[in-house]
C-alpha positions in Angstrom: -19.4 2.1 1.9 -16.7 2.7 3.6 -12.8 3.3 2.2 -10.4 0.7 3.2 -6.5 1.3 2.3 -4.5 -1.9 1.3 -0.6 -0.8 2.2 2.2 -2.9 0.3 4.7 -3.9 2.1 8.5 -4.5 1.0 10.3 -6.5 3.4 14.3 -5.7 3.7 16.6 -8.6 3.3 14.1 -10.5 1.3 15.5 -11.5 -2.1 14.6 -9.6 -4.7 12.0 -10.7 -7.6 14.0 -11.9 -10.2 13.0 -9.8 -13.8 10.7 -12.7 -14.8 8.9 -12.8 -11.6 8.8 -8.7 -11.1 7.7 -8.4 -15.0 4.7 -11.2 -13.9 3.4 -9.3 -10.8 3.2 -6.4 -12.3 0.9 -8.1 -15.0 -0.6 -9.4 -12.0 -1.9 -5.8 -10.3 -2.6 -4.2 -13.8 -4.7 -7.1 -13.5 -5.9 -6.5 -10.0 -6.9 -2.8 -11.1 -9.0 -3.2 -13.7 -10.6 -5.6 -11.8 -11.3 -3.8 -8.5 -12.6 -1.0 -11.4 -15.0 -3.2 -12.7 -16.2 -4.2 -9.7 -16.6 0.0 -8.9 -13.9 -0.5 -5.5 -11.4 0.9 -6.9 -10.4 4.9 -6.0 -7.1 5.8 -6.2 -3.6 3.6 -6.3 -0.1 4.0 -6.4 3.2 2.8 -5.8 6.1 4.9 -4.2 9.9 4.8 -4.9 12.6 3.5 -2.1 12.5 4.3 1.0 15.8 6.2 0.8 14.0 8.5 -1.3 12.1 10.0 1.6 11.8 13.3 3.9 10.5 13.4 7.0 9.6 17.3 8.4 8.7 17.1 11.8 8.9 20.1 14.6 11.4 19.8 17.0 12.1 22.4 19.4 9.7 24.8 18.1 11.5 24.9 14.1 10.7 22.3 11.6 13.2 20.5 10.7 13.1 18.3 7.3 15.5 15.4 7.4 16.3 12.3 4.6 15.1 8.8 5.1 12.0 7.3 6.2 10.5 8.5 9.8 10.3 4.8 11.0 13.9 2.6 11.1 12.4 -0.9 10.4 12.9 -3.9 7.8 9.3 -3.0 6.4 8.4 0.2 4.5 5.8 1.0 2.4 5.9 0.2 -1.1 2.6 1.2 -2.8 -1.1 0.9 -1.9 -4.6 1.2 -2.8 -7.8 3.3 -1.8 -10.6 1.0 -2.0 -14.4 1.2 -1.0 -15.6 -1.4 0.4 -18.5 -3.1 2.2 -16.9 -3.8 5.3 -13.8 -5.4 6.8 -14.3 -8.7 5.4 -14.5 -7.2 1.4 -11.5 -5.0 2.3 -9.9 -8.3 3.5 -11.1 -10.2 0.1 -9.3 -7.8 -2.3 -6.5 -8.1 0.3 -5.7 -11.3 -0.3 -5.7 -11.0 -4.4 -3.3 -7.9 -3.5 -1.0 -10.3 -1.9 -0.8 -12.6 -4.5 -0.8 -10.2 -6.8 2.4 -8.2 -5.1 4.1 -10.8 -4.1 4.4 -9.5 -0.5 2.3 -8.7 2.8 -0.2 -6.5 2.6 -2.1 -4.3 5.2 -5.5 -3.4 5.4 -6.8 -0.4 7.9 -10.3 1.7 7.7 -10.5 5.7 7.4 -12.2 7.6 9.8 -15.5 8.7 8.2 -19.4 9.4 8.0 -20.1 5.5 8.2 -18.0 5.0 11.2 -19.8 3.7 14.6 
């Protein structure tokens, strides 16, 4: 198998989920969880504060240099995400698509590099 990871998105300028809708999406990926657990896809998960919350270090000019905010300026940013193992791209994509639902918000799916690469 190979291990797929499913990135949430949070899109800036989209309205927020109002407390009923937020409280039902997160019933929504406990859901999710336990099912991609059952099903034996599930390795690790997790969702990540703000994006003013983070620190970039980076070299520059031969010192590393740790700065606040997100490395990429952009209206999406990474709001959680999942390890999975999957078959192949079109399983990844499956549990994809209950992630979006599930989140309420785009999600995107990329492979690791690894031993069942071609």
């Amino acid at each position: 198998m190979k291990q797929y990871m499913l990135s949430v998105y949070q899109v800036e300028g989209d309205p927020p989920l109002t407390p009923e809708a937020m409280e039902a999406s997160s019933r929504d990926v406990d859901a999710l969880n336990a099912e991609m657990l059952t099903a034996g896809v599930w390795v690790f998960a997790g969702g990540l504060h703000p994006n003013s919350t983070a620190s970039v270090v980076r070299v520059k000019d031969g010192a590393v240099v740790t700065t606040d905010g997100p490395f990429a300026e952009g209206k999406e940013h990474i709001a959680g995400f999942w390890i999975i193992n999957a078959e192949d791209l079109d399983a990844a994509l499956a549990w994809a698509r209950k992630a979006t639902v599930a989140c309420v918000g785009p999600i995107e799916v990329r492979p690791f590099h690894g031993e069942t690469d071609a």
